[in-house]
C-alpha positions in Angstrom: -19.9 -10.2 -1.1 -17.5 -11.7 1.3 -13.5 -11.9 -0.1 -12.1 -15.2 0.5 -8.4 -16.1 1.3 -8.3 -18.1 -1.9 -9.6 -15.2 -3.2 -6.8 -13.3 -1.5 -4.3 -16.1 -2.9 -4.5 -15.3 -6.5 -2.8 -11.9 -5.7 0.9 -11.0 -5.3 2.3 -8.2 -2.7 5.2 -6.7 -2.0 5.9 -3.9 1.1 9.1 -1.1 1.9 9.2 -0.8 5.3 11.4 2.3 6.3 12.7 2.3 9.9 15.3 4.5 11.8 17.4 3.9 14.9 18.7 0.8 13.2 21.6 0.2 10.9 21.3 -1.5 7.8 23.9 -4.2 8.7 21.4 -4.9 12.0 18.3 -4.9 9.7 19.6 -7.5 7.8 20.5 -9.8 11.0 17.0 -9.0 12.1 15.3 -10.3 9.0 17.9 -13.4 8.1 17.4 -14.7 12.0 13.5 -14.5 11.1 13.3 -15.8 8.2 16.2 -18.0 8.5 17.9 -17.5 5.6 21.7 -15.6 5.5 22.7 -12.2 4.9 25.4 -10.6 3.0 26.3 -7.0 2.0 26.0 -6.6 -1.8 27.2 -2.7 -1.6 26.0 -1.0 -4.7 24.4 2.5 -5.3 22.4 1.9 -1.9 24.6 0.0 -0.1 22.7 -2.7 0.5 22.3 -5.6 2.3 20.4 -8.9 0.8 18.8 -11.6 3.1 18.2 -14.7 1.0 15.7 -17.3 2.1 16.4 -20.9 2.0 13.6 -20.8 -0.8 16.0 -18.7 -2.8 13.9 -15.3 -2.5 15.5 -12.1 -1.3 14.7 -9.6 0.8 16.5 -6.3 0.2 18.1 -3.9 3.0 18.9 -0.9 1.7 19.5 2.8 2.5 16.6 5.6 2.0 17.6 9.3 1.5 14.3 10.4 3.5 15.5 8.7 6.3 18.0 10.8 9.3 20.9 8.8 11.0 21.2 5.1 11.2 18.2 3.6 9.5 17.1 1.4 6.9 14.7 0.5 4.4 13.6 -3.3 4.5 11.8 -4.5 1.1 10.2 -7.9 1.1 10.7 -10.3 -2.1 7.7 -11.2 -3.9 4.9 -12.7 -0.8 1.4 -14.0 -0.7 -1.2 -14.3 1.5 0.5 -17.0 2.8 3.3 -15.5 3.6 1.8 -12.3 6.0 2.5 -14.9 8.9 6.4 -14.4 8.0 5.9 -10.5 6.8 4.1 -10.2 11.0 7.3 -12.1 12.3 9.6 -9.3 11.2 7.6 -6.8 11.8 7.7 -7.8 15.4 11.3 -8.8 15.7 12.1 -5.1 14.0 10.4 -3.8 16.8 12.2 -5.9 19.2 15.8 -4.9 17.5 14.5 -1.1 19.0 13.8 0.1 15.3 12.3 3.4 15.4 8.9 4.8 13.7 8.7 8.5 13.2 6.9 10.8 10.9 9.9 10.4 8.5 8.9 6.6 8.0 6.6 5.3 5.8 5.0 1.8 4.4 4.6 1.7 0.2 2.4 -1.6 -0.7 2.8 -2.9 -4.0 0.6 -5.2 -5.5 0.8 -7.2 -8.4 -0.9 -6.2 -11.5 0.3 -8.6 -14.5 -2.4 -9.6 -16.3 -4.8 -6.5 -15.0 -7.1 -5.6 -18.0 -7.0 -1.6 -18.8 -10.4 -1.5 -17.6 -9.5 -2.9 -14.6 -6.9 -0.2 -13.9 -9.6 2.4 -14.5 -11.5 0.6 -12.1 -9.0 0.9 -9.7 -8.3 4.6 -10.3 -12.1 5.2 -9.5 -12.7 3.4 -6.9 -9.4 4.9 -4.4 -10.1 8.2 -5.9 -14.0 8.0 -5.2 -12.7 7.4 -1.5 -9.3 8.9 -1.1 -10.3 11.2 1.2 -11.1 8.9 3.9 -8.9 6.5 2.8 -6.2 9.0 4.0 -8.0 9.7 7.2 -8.3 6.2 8.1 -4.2 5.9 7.3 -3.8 8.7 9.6 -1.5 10.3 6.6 0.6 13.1 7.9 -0.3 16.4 5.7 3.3 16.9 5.0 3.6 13.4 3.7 0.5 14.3 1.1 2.1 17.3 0.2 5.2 16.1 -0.9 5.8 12.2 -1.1 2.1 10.8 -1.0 -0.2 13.7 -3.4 -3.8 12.8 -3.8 -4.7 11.5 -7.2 -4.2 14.6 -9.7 -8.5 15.0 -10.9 -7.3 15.9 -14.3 -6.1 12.5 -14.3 -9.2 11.0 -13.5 -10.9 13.4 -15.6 -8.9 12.1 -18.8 -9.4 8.1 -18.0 -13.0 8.4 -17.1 -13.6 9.9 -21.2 -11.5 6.9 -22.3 -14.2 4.5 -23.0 -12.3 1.5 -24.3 -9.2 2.2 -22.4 -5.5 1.0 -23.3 -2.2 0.4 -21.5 -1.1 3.6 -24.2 -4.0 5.8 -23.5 -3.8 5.7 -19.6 -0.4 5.9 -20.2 -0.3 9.4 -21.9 -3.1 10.4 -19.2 -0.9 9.6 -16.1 2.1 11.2 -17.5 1.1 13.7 -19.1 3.6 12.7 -22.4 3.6 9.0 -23.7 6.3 7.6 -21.5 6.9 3.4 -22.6 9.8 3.3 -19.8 9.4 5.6 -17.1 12.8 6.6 -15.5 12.7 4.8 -11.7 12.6 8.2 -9.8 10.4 10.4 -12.2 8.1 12.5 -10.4 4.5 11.1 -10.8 5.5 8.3 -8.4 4.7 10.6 -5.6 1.1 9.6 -5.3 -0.8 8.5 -2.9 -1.6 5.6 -5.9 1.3 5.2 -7.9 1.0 3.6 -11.4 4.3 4.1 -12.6 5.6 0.8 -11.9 2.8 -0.7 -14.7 5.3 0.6 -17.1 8.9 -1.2 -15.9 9.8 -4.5 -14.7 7.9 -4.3 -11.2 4.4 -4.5 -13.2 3.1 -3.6 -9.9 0.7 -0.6 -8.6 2.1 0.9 -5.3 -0.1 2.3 -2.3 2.3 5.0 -0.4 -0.5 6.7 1.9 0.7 4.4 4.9 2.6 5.5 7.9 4.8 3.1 9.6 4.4 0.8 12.3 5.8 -1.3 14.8 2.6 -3.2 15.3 1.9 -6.4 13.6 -1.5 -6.3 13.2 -2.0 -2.3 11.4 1.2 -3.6 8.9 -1.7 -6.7 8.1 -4.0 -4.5 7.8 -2.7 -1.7 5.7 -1.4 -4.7 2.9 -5.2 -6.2 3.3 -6.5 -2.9 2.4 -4.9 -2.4 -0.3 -5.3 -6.2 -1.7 -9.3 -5.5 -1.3 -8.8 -2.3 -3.1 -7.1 -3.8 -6.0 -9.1 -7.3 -5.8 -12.5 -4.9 -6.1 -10.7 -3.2 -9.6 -10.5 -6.9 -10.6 -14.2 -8.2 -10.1 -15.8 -5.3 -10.6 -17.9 -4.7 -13.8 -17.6 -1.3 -13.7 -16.4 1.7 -10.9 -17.6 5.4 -10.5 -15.5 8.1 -9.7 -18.7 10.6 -9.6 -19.1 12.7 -6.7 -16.1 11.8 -4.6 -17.2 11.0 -0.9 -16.4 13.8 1.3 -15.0 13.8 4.7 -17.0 14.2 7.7 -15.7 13.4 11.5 -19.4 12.9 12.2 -19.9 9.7 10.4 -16.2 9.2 9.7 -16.2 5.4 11.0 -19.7 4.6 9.6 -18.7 5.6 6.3 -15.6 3.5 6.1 -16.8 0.1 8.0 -19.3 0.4 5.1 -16.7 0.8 2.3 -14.6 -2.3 4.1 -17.5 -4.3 3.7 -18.4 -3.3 0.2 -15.1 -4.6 -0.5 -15.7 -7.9 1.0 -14.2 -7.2 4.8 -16.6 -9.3 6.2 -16.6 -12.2 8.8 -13.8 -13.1 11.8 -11.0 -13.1 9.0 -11.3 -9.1 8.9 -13.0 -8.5 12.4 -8.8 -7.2 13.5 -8.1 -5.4 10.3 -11.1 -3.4 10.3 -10.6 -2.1 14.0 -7.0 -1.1 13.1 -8.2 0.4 10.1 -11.0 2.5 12.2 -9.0 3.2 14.7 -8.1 6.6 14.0 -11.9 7.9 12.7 -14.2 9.7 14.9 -18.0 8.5 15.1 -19.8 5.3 15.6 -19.4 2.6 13.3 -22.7 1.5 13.7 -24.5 5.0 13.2 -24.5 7.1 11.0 -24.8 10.2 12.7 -24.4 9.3 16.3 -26.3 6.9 18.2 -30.7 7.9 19.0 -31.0 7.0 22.6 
C-alpha cells in the first residue's frame, strides 16, 4: 500500500521547534521575513512574540524553560502537506540566522486527531508501541531525553487499552491517566511521553510525537513530521493493530527492519525515497538484508 499526498492532505500538523543562540525578538524577524507576514511582541506569561501571515494564521515565538541563554521556541500555526514547502523555508533561514541545535533542543509533532474513532487511537497506541524501540533509534533520541521529557509508552498503559474491547474517549481516558481527567491541566505530567495523548482532552485535539531531536536540516525536519503523519494515517486505515510481542532492537538488522516498517506504512515510491534515507540514517546494517549481505 503506497500513501498518497492526497492522502497526506486530509491530515493536519503542527511542529515546536526549540533553538538556542537566537533571541526570541530575532526568531520572530526570521520567521515574518519568510513567511512574509509581520511580527509583534504580545508579552504574556512566555513573552512572546507572534508572526501573523497575510492569510491571518499565526506562528508563535515564545520562550522554553529547557532552553539555556538566548533561545527560542518557534510553533507553527495549523499547516498541511501543502504547507512543508513554507515549514522547509524556515527551517533553513533559522539555520541561516546562526540558530543553534544542541542536545537541549528538541522537535514535538502534533497531529490532528478530531474526528479519530477510539479505536483508531488504540490503533495508534499499538502500532508506535509495537515499534518504539526502533522508532527511537532511528530518531537518534538522546537517553537523557527518554528519561525525563520523551518516556517510552508506560506497558501498563497498553496493557489496559488492549482489554478494552469497544474502547471510549472515557475508558482510554482513565487508562492514560490513571484517574478520569475530562480537562487535563496544560503541564500535568503524562505529557512526557514519547506519544503524548494528553492534548485529545483540551482545545489542541491533537496527539504530539516528542521523540525528535532538533535539526538545522530541512530535509530530517520533513521527514520526522512525515513519519509521524504515516504513523497516525496507519491508526486511521487500519482495521485493526497488534501490540503483541514488541519488536526488539538489534544493530544487526537495525535498517532492514525499519525500511520495512516505512514501507508497511506506505513510504513507498520517489515521494519518500529522501525521507526514508534521513530516517535510516542513524541505523546500523543493510537495508536490503536482513542479516548482512551473502557474498
Amino acid at each position: 500500500m503506497t500513501i498518497t499526498e492526497a492522502e497526506l492532505a486530509s491530515l493536519t500538523f503542527g511542529c515546536e521547534l526549540e533553538y538556542e543562540g537566537i533571541s526570541q525578538s530575532a526568531a520572530a524577524r526570521t520567521v515574518a521575513e519568510t513567511v512574509g507576514g509581520t511580527a509583534r511582541y504580545e508579552g504574556r506569561h512566555l513573552s512572546n512574540w507572534v508572526v501573523e501571515m497575510p492569510d491571518g494564521r499565526k506562528w508563535q515565538i515564545v520562550s522554553d524553560g529547557s532552553l539555556c541563554g538566548s533561545s527560542a521556541e518557534v510553533v507553527t500555526p495549523i499547516l498541511r502537506i501543502a504547507d512543508m514547502d513554507t515549514l522547509q523555508k524556515v527551517v533553513r533561514a533559522m539555520r541561516r540566522a546562526r540558530a543553534k541545535v544542541n542536545a537541549r533542543t528538541g522537535l514535538h509533532v502534533h497531529v490532528g486527531a478530531q474526528g479519530m474513532s477510539p479505536a483508531q487511537i488504540k490503533n495508534l497506541v499499538k502500532t508506535f508501541y509495537k515499534q518504539e524501540e526502533l522508532i527511537l533509534k532511528a530518531a537518534g533520541t538522546q537517553p537523557t531525553r527518554i528519561a525525563r521529557y520523551t518516556r517510552k509508552t508506560d506497558h501498563a498503559f497498553v496493557d489496559k487499552i488492549c482489554r478494552l474491547r469497544k474502547p471510549t474517549m472515557n475508558a482510554i481516558n482513565l487508562a492514560w491517566f490513571g484517574r478520569y481527567t475530562p480537562h487535563p491541566y496544560h503541564y500535568d505530567d503524562h505529557r512526557y511521553r514519547a506519544l503524548n495523548l494528553n492534548n485529545l482532552w483540551n482545545d489542541k485535539g491533537t496527539v504530539e510525537f516528542r521523540y525528535h531531536e532538533q535539526s538545522l536540516n530541512a530535509g530530517k525536519i520533513r521527514a520526522a513530521v512525515l513519519l509521524d503523519l504515516l504513523i497516525v494515517l496507519r491508526a486511521k486505515m487500519a482495521k485493526a493493530s497488534s501490540a503483541k510481542n514488541p519488536r526488539p532492537y538489534s544493530e544487526a538488522s537495525a535498517k532492514y527492519d525499519f525500511r520495512v516498517f516505512l514501507l508497511r506504512l506506505g513510504a513507498i515510491g520517489p515521494y519518500f525515497k529522501n525521507p526514508r534515507k534521513h530516517l535510516m540514517a542513524n541505523l546500523p546494517g543493510s537495508a536490503a538484508w536482513k542479516d548482512g549481505r551473502h557474498d
